[in-house]
N, C-alpha and C positions, 0 to 999 in steps of 0.2 A: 658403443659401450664396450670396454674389455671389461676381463675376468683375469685374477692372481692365479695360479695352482703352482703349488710347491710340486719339486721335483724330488724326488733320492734316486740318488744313484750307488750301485755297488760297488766299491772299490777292491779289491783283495790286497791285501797288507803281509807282510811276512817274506823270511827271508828262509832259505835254504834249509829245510831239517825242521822247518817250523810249522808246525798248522794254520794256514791262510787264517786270516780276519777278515770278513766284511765290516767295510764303512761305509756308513750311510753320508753321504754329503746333501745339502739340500740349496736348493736355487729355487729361487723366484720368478715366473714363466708369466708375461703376460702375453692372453689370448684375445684377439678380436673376436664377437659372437659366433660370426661363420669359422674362425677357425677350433675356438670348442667346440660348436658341432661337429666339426670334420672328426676331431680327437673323441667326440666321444660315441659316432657314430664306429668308425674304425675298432676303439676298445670296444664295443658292443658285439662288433661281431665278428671279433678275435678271442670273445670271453675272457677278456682280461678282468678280473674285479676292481683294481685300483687304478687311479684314473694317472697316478704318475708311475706304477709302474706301465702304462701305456703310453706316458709320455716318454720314458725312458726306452723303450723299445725303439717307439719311434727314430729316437735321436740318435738309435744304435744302425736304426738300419737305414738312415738318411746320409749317415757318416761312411758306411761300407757302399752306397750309391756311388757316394764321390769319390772316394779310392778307388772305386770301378773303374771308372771314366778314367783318370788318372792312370791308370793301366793301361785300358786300352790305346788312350792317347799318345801314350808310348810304347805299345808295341807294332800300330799303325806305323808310327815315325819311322820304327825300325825296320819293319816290314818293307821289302823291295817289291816298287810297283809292275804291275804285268802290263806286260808289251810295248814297254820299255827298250830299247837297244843299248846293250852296255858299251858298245866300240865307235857310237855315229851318233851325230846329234840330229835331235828333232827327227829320229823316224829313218833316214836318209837311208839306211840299207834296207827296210823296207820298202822303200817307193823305188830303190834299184831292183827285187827282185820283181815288184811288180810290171817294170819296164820290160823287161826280159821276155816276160809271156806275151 
C-alpha cells in the first residue's frame, strides 16, 4: 500500500532592491508504508510539526548528501597519491634504494 503527501517547497522570488517572496510549489510524493514510517518517525523526532515541511527538509539534505560526494569525488581525483614516485614508473626508485641497503 502507498500513501500521497503533498509537498511545498520555499522558493524566494525577487530581484535586487526587492523584498524576497516565498513561493510555495507543491508536488505529489508517493510513499510506500515503510517509507512513511521512516518520514514520520524521523519528523517526530526532529519536532518538525508538518509532515511536508519534513519531507522538504529531507529532500534538502539528501540533495546536499550528493553534492558532498560530488565534491569529494573530485577533490580525491585531484588529490596526488602517496607514495607514489613522480620520476620512475611502478615504484622503481624505491625498490633501487632498497637494493642499496
Amino acid at each position: 500500500m502507498s500513501s500521497e503527501i503533498n509537498l511545498n517547497c520555499d522558493l524566494r522570488n525577487g530581484h535586487l532592491g526587492e523584498e524576497k517572496r516565498a513561493q510555495r510549489h507543491h508536488a505529489v510524493v508517493t510513499l510506500n508504508d515503510e517509507q512513511l514510517a521512516a518520514v514520520e518517525g524521523w519528523r517526530t523526532a526532529h519536532g518538525i510539526a508538518a509532515q511536508s515541511d519534513a519531507l522538504g527538509e529531507l529532500v534538502r539534505l539528501g540533495l546536499l548528501s550528493e553534492i558532498a560526494k560530488i565534491f569529494r569525488l573530485i577533490s580525491d581525483n585531484r588529490a596526488p597519491t602517496t607514495g607514489q614516485s613522480c620520476n620512475t614508473p611502478n615504484g622503481q626508485a624505491a625498490r633501487d634504494e632498497r637494493a642499496k641497503l
